[in-house]
PLY file of the C-alpha trace (Angstrom):
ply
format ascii 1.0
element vertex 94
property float x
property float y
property float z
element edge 93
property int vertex1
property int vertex2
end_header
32.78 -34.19 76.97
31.35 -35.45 73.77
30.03 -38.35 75.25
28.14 -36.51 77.81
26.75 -34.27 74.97
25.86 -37.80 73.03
23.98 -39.15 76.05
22.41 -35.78 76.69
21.31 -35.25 73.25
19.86 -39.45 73.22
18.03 -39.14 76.36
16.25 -35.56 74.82
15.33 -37.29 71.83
13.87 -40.17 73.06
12.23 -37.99 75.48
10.71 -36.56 72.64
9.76 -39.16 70.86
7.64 -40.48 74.25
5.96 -37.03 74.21
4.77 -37.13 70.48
3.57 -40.26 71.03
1.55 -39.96 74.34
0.18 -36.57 72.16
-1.09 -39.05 69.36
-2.34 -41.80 71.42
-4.32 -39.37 73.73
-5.55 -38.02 70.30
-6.23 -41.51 69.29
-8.28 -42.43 72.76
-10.33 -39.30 72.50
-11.73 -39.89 68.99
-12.43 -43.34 69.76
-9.89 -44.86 67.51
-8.01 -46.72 70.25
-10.27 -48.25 73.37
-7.98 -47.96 76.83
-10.23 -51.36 78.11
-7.83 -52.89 76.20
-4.92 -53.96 78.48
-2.02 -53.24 76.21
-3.13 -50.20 75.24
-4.04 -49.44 78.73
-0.53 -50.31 79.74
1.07 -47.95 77.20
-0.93 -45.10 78.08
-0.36 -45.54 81.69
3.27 -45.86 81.43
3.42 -42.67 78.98
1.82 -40.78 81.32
3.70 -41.71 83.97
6.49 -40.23 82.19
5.38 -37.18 80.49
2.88 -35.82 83.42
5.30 -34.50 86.03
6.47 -32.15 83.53
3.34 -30.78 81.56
1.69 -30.50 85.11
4.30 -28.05 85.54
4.18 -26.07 82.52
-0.14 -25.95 82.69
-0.13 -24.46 85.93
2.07 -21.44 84.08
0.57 -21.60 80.41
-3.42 -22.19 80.81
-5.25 -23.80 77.71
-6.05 -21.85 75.09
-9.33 -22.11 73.45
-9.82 -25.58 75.04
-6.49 -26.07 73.22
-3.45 -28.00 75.78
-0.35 -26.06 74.40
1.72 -27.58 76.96
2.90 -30.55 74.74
3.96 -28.08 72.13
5.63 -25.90 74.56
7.58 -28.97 76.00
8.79 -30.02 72.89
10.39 -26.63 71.89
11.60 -26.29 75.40
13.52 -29.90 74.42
15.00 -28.52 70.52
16.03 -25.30 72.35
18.10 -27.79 75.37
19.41 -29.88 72.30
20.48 -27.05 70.48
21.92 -25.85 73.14
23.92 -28.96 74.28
27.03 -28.20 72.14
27.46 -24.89 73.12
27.31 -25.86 77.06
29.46 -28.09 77.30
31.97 -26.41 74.59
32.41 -29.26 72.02
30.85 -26.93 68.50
0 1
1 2
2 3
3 4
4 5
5 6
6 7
7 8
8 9
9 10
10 11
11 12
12 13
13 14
14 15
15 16
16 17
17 18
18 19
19 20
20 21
21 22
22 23
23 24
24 25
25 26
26 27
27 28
28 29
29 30
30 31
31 32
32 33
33 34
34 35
35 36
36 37
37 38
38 39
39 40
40 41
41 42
42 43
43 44
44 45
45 46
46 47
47 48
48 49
49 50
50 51
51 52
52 53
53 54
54 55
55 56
56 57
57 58
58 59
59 60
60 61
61 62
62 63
63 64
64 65
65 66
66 67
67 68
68 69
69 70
70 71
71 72
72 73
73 74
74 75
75 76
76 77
77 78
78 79
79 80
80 81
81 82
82 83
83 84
84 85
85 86
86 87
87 88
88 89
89 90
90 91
91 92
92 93
């Protein structure tokens, strides 16, 4: 079982690390610091939201924005330290 909590807890954390960075390169497109004519960057933002946007689709049409404010980022990435947390005490190896 500790592999499968290994794996588990790798796939969550990359996971993450996709969603914090489609966060700052929507941040970066929106201020103008990054232009998406550009084909690699066009490429990367495609692909991360490829990935990320089944998900947050799901959690917007519960949580609206606030304030203008998308929280559903945030709320996805607690939702993912909760599951890690969690991991060890699921599958019974801490």
């Amino acid at each position: 079982m500790p592999a499968v909590v290994n794996l588990l807890d790798t796939i969550i954390g990359l996971y993450t690390f996709v969603v914090v960075i489609s966060v700052v390169l929507t941040w970066l497109v929106q201020f103008n610091v990054v232009n998406t004519s550009n084909q690699l960057v066009h490429m990367i933002g495609d692909f991360l939201y490829r990935v990320t946007e089944p998900i947050l689709k799901r959690i917007r049409s519960v949580v609206p924005s606030v304030g203008g404010m998308d929280l559903s980022p945030l709320i996805l990435l607690l939702a993912l330290f909760f599951i890690r947390n969690l991991l060890p005490s699921i599958f019974g190896s801490g």
